[in-house]
N, C-alpha and C positions, 0 to 999 in steps of 0.2 A: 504494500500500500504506500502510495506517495502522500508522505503526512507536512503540510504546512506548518510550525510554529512559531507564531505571534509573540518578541520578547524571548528570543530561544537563547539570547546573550549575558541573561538572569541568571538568578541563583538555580530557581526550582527549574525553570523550560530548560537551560543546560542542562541539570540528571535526566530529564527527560527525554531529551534528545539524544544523549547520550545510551539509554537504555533501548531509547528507538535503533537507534544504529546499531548495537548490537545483536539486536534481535533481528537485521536486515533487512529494515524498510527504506526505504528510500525518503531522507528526510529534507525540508529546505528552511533555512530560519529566515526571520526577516526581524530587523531591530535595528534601532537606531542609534544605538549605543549611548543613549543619553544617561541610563541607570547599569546598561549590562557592559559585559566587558566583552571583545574581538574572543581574546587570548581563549575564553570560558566554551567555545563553540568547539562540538567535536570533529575532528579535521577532515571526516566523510560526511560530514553534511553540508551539502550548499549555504554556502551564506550571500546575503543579500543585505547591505545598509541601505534601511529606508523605514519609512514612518506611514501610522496608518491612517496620518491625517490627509493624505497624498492618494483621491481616486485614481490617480492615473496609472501612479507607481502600483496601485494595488492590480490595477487592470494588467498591466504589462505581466507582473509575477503570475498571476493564475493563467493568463493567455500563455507564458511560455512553460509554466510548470505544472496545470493543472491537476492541482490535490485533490485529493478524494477526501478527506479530512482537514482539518483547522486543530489546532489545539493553542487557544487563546490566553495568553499570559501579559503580552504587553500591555501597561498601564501605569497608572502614576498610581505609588503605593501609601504614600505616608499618611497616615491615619492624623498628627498633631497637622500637619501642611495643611489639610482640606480643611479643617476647620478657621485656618487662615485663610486660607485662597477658596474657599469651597465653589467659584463655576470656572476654576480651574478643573479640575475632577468633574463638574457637573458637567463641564462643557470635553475636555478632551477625552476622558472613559468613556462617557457617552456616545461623542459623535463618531471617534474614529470607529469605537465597537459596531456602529451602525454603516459606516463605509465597510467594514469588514463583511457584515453579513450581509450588505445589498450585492456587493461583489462574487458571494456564494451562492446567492442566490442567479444570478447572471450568468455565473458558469458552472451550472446544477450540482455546486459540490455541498452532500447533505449531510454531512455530521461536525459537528464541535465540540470539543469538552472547554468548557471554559472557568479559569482560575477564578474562584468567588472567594466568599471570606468569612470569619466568625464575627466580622464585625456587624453582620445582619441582625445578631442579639445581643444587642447593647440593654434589652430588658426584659428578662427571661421569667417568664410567669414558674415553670414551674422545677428548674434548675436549681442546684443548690451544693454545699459543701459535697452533699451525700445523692447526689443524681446528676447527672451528666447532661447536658442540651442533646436532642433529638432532633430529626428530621420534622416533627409534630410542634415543636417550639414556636409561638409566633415572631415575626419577624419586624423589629424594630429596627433598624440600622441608627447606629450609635454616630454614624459621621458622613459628610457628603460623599467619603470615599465608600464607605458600607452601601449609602443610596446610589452612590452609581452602578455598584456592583447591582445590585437589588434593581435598578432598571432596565438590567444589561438582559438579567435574569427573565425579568418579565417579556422581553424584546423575542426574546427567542423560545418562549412560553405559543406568541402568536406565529413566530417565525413556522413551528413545527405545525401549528392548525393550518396556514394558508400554503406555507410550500414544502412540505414535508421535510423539513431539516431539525433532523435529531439532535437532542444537544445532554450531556450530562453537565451538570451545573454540580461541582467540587466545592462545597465550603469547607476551609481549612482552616486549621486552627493555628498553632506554632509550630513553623517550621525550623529544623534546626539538623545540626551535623553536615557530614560530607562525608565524597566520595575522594577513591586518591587523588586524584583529578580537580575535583571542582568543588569550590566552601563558598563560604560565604563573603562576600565582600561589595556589602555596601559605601556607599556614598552622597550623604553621609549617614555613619553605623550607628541603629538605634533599636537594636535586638539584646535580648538582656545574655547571652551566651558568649557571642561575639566580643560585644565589650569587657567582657568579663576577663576571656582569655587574651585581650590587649592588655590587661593590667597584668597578666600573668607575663604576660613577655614585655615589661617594660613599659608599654607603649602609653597608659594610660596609669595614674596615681592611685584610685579607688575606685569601684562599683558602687554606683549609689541604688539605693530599693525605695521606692517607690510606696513608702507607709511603711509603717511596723504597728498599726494598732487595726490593722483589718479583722473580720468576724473567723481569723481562718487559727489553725494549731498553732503557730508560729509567728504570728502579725502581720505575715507578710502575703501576697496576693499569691493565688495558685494557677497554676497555667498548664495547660495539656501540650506536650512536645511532642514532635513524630517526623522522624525521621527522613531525609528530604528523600533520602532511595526508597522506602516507605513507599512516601505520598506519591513519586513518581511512578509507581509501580501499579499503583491506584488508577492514577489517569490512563496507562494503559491497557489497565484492566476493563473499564469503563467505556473505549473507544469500540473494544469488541462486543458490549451489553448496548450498545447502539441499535444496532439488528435488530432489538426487540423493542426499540423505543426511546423517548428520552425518560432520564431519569433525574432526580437530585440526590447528592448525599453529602451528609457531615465526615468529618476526616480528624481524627484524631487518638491518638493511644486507647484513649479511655480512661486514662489513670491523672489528677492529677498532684501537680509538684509544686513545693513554693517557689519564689524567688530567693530565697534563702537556702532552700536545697539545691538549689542550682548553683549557688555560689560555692558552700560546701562540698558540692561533689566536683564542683571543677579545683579547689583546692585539691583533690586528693586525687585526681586525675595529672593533675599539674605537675605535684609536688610543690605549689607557693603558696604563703600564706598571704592569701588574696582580701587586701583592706577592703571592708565594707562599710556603709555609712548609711543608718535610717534617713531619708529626706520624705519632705511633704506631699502627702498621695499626689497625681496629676486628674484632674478635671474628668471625669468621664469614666476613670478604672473601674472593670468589677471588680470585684474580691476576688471571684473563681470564675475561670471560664474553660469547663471539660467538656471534649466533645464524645457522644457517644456513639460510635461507629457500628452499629449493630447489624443495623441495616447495610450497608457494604458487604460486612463479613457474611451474612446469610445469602445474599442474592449473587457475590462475584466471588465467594470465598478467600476475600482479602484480609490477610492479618499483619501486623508491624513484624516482620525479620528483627526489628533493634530498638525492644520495646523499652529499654532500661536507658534510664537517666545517665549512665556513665556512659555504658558503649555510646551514645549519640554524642556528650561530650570528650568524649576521647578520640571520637572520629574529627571532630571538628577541631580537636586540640592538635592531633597528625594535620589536619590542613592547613592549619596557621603556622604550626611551626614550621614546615617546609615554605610556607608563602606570607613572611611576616608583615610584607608589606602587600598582602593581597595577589592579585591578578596581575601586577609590576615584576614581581622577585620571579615568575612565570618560566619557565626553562622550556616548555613545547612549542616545537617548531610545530607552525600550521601553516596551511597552504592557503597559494593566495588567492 
């Protein structure tokens, strides 16, 4: 299958593309490199710099490579940003998500999986320390970035009733870890694992948490982690449950961890004794937010390969250390 991906120069559409390739599909990225890196793209997949706010550019790439599949990941991600800029996100998630699917539309390519987010339950009726958010969750989006995604969702809700294009809609929760290959490297880093292990290697003073008097064991906010090979594994699982329709699901371990356990285990992953510092909650936090994947695991039979809080920071702690300055310190030669 020749699979399109949308932002494939990311963190998460690199493992995926990466796993696309291995399994021997014939993949093409397309990204603009404003958040993703060149270096990050695996060096049997077509690449293509370009943006999807560009019908033309989008016209040319399906005229010359027509996919059979999308897997839509480019986007503007930062949840504190939208709430600054919010029709920045209203306006570019939005509209370029809708050049993309008018463009699918026009050259009858019928399946999507598209990157969604946990930030659709910013207020969960029936979630808690001791139950996990569901697919049955009502959906509140906490931020313009949550609502764009959440419109993107609904778009292709119609897209499937009028032109028969399937779409798996992924809300994920926290992604994290890496492969030998590919970590994390934002710009700029605003993930609590990431940063974490910057202060392990020098680069950063202290981890600051984000509350210490939350309703949770420990004070500190709880968060479901899952594995970025995981969640990619997911989406290609997903791509072939298309066949039978679209579908939506939540993505996450199941289990969750404070921000405190995660600083502790990456101390002991490390070997550093990694300064931490209680600061003042930020605006908007929940306490907990666990997703419960149940429905995945029953319908596609997907389960986390690396469901433990270390192995995911240990993987990620191997990718930093070899690339301390990210996707820069990068030694793979890639073709041009």
């Amino acid at each position: 299958m020749k699979v399109l991906v949308t932002g494939g120069a990311g963190y998460i559409g690199s493992v995926v593309v990466e796993q696309l390739v291995e399994m021997g599909e014939e993949v093409v990225v397309v990204d603009n490199l404003s958040q993703g890196h060149r270096q990050a793209v695996h060096p049997e997949a077509e690449f293509v710099e370009g943006d999807l706010s560009s019908r033309l550019t989008l016209n040319l790439l399906f005229e010359e490579y027509r996919p059979e599949a999308v897997m839509h990941f480019a986007s503007k991600i930062l949840v504190g940003e939208s709430m600054e800029e919010p029709f920045l996100y209203l306006g570019d998630n939005v509209v370029n998500g809708l050049n993309l699917f008018k463009t699918m539309v026009k050259y009858g390519c019928k399946k999507i999986i598209l990157s969604s987010t946990a930030n659709l339950f910013d207020d969960p009726l029936r979630a808690s320390l001791f139950k996990a958010i569901d697919e049955e969750e009502r959906i509140v989006p906490g931020s313009p970035y949550g609502e764009s995604k959440f419109i993107l969702e609904r778009i292709l809700h119609w897209m499937d009733r009028i032109y028969g294009i399937r779409s798996a809609r992924l809300r994920y929760f926290n992604a994290a870890g890496a492969t030998v290959e590919r970590g994390e490297d934002h710009r700029p880093e605003l993930h609590i694992i990431p940063l974490t292990l910057k202060v392990a290697l020098g680069q950063r003073e202290s981890i600051s948490v984000f509350g210490g008097d939350w309703p949770t064991p420990d004070g500190s906010p709880v968060r479901d982690f899952i594995h970025v090979s995981d969640l990619a594994r997911a989406h290609i699982l997903a791509l072939d449950r298309l066949e039978k329709g679209s579908v939506f699901y939540n993505l996450g371990n199941g289990a969750g961890h404070s921000i405190l356990d995660v600083v502790d285990t990456a101390r002991k992953v490390t070997g550093v004794k990694i300064p931490a510092r209680i600061v003042d909650r930020r605006p908007g936090d929940p306490a907990v937010l666990v997703a419960a994947s149940d429905k995945i695991r029953r319908e596609l039979g997907w389960k986390p390969n690396y469901p433990g809080l270390e192995e995911i920071i240990g993987s990620a702690w191997a990718w930093h250390s070899a690339h301390p300055d990210g996707y820069t310190t990068s030694m793979w030669n890639h073709k041009k």
